[in-house]
C-alpha positions as CSV (number, residue, x, y, z in Angstrom):
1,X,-23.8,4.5,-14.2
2,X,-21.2,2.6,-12.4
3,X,-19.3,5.4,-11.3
4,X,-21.1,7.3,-8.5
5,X,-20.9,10.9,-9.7
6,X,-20.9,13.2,-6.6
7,X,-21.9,16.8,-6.1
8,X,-18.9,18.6,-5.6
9,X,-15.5,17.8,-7.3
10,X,-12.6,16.3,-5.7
11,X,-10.0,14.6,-8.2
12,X,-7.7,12.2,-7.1
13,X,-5.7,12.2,-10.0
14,X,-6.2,14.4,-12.8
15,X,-6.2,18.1,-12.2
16,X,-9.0,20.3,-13.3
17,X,-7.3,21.2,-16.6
18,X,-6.4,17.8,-17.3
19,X,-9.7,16.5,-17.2
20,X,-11.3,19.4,-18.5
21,X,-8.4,18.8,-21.7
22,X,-9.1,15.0,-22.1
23,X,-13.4,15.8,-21.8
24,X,-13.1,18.7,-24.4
25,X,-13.7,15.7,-27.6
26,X,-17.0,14.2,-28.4
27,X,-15.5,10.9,-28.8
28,X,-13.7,10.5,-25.6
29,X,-16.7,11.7,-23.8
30,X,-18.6,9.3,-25.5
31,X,-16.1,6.1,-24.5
32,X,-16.6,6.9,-21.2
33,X,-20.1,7.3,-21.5
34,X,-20.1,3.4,-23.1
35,X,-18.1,2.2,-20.9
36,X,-20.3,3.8,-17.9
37,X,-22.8,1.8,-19.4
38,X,-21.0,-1.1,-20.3
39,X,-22.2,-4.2,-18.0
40,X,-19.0,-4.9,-16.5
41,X,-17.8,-1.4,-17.6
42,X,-15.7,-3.4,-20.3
43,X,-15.9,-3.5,-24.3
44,X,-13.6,-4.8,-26.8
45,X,-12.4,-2.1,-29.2
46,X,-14.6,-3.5,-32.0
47,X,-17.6,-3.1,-29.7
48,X,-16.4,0.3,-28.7
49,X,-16.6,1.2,-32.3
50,X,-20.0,-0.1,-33.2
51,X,-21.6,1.8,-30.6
52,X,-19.9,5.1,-31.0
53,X,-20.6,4.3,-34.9
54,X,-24.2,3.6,-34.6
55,X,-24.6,6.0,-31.6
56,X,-23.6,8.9,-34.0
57,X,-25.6,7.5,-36.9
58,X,-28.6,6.7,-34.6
59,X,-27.9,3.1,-37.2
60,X,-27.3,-0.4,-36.7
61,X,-23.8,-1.3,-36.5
62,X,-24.7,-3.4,-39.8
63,X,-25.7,-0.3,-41.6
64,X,-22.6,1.8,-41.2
65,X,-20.3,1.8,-44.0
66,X,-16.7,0.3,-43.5
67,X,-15.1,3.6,-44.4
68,X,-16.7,4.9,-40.9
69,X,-16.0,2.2,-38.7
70,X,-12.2,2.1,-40.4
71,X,-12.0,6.4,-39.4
72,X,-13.7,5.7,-35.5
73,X,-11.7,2.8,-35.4
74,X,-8.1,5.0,-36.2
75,X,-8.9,7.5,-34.3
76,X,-9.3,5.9,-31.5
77,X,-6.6,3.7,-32.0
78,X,-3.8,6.7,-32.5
79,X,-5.6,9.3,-30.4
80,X,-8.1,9.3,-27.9
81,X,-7.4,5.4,-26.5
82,X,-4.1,6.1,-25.9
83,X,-4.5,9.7,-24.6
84,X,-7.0,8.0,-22.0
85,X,-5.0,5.0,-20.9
86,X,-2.0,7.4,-20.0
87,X,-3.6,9.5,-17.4
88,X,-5.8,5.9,-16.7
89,X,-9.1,7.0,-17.5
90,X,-9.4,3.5,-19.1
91,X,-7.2,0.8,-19.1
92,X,-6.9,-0.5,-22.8
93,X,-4.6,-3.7,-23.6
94,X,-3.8,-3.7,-27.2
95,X,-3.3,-7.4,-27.7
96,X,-6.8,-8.3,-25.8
97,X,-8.1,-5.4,-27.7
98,X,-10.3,-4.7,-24.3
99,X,-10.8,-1.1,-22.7
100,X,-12.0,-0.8,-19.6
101,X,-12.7,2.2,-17.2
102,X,-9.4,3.2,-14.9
103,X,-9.2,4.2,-11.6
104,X,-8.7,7.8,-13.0
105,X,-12.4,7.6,-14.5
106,X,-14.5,8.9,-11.6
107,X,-11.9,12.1,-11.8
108,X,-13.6,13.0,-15.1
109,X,-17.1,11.4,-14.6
110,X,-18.5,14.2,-12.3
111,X,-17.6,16.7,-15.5
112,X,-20.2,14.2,-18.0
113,X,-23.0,15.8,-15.9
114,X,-22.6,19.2,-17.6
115,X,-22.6,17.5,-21.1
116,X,-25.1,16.0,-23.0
117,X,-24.7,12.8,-25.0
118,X,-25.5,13.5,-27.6
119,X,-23.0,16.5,-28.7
């Protein structure tokens, strides 16, 4: 994990409720968690939605159907991308099509500890 997650909680920028709010879905949970793991803690969209996809499926990206990719891919798009970006969890540029973890990240990260993965 990029992000040193520390022991006690301190945000910066997100209050409690906030982060507590934006770490209540499953699938923004699980961007962070790709993007912790991330190399450079950057993914394109696509890749964002082949992992999450195949994460979910415990498939290869080439075995989930389009319908599924098209459904992670909206919802991210319309909801939890955007809802992330704002309070700059991650930093996503719609015309690169590149998220990336935001400054605001290590303000929710410490809350990851208390959820697993998988769920």
């Amino acid at each position: 994990m990029g992000i040193d997650v520390p022991e006690s909680w301190d945000p910066d920028d997100l209050s409690a409720d906030e982060a507590l709010d934006l770490m209540s879905r499953p699938r923004r949970r699980n961007v962070v968690y790709a993007l912790l793991e991330a190399d450079d803690e950057t993914l394109t969209r696509d890749e964002l939605v082949n992992i999450l996809a195949a994460g979910r499926r415990e498939k290869a990206p080439d075995d989930v159907e389009d319908r599924v990719l098209r459904t992670i891919a909206e919802s991210l798009d319309h909801n939890h991308l955007p809802k992330l970006d704002e309070v700059d969890v991650v930093d996503y540029d719609r015309e690169s099509n590149h998220v990336e973890l935001g400054s605001a990240a290590e303000d929710v990260a410490p809350l990851l500890r208390f959820v697993p993965e998988d769920e």
